[in-house]
N, C-alpha and C positions, 0 to 999 in steps of 0.2 A: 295571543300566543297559543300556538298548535302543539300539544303534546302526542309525542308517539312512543311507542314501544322500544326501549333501550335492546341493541342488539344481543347475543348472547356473549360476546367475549365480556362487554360493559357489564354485563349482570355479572357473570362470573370473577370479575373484578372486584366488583365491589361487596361480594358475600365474602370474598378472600380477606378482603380488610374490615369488615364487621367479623368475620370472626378471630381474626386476629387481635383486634381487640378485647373481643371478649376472652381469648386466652390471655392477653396482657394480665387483665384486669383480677382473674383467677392464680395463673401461674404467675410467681415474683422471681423467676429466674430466667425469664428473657430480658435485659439493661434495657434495650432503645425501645423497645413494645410495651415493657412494665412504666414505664417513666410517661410515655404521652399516650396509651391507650385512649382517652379522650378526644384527642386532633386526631389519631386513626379512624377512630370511631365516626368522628363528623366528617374525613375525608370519603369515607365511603358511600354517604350520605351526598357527600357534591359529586361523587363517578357518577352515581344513580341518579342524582337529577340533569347533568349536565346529560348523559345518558337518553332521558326522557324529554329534554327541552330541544337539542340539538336531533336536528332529522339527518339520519343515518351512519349515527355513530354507535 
């Protein structure tokens, strides 16, 4: 398996949903972000690696 560099939208994707989560997890007044900041958190974690596995996304 050849890993490469995730393009820039995939990165920006995926900081958007790591931080999201992290505001879930601080701020208790967003419903659907406070309740699964957790699967946020690890979806962000699959944008970046599918990101790095997949050549040229």
């Amino acid at each position: 398996m050849n890993l490469s560099a995730p393009t820039q939208p995939i990165f920006i994707v995926s900081i958007i949903l790591a931080v999201l989560a992290l505001v879930g997890m601080f701020v208790n007044t967003i419903p659907f972000v406070s309740a699964n900041e957790f699967w946020i958190a690890i979806a962000a974690y699959v944008v970046l690696l599918v990101g790095n596995v997949a050549k040229g996304l």
